[in-house]
C-alpha positions as CSV (number, residue, x, y, z in Angstrom):
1,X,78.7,135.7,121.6
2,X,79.6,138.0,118.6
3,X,77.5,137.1,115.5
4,X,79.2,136.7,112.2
5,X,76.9,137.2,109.2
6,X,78.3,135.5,106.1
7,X,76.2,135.0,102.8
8,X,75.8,132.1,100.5
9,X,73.7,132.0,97.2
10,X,72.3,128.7,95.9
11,X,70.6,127.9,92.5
12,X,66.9,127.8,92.9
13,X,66.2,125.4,90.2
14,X,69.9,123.2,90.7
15,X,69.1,123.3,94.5
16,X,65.4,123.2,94.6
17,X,65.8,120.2,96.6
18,X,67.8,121.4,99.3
19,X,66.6,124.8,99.4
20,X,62.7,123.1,100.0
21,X,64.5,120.9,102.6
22,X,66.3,123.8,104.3
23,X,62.7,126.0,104.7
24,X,61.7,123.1,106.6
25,X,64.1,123.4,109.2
26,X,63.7,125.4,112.6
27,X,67.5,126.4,113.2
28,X,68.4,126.8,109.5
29,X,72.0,128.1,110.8
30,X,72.7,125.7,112.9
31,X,71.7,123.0,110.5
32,X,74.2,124.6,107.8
33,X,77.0,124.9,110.9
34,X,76.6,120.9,111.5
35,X,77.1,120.4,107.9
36,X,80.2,122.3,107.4
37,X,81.4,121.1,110.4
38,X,81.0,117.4,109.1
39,X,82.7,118.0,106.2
40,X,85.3,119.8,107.0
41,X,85.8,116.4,110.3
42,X,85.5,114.5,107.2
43,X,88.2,116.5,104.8
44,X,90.4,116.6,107.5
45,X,90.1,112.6,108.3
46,X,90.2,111.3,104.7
47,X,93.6,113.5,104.4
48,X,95.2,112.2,107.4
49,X,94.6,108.6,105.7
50,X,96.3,109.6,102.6
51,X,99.1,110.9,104.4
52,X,99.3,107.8,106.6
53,X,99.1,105.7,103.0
54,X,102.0,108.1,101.7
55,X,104.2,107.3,104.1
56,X,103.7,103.5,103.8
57,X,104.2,103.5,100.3
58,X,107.2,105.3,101.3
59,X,108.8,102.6,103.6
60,X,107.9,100.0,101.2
61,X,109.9,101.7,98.0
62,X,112.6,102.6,100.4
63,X,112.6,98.6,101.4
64,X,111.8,97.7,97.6
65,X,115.0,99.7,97.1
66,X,117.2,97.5,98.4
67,X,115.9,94.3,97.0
68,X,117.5,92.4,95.1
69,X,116.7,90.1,92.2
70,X,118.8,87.0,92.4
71,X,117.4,84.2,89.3
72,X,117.1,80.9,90.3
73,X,118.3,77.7,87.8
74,X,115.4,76.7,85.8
75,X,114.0,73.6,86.8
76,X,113.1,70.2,84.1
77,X,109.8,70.2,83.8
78,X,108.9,66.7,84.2
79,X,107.5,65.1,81.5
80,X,104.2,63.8,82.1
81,X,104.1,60.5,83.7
82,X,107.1,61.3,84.9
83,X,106.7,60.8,89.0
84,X,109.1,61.1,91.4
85,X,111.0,58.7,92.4
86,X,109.9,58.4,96.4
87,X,105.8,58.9,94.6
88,X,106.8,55.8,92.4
89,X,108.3,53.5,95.0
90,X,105.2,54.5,96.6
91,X,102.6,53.7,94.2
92,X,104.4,50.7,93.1
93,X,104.2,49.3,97.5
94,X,100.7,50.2,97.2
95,X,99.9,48.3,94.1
96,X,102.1,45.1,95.3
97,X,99.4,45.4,98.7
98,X,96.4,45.9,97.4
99,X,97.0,43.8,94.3
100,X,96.4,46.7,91.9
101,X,98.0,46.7,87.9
């Protein structure tokens, strides 16, 4: 297989780390290939996802678009105390039972 020599510089002080853990390894290129090759896996996954979420946010303005806002009457706010009248009948059955005030 054709060999393809292609250069990178790194910092020695900003990269110390990595450089010290790169010397360590036995297949230096290879180890560099499996990163690259993560990342790029990774770049590539992380923008399909966005352009999955694009086109959901999509359909939903498109079906937010034809919404409509219809107001409903305001409703009395009871006053307090104020039960309704099936609750009352109720309460007032259980307190003619059970002997209550």
């Amino acid at each position: 297989m054709p060999t393809v020599r292609i250069s990178i510089s790194l910092d020695a002080v900003r990269d110390a780390e990595l450089l010290q853990w790169l010397s360590k390894q036995h297949n230096v290129s290879g180890v560099i290939r499996e990163a690259v090759e993560l990342y790029r896996k990774r770049a590539s996954t992380i923008e399909a996802r966005l352009t999955a979420t694009d086109e959901k946010l999509d359909s939903l303005l498109a079906l937010m678009r034809n919404l409509k806002v219809v107001e409903t009457p305001e409703e009395k706010p009871q006053a307090e105390g104020d039960e309704p009248t099936q609750a009352r009948h109720g309460l007032e059955a259980m307190k003619k039972k059970f002997g209550g005030q």
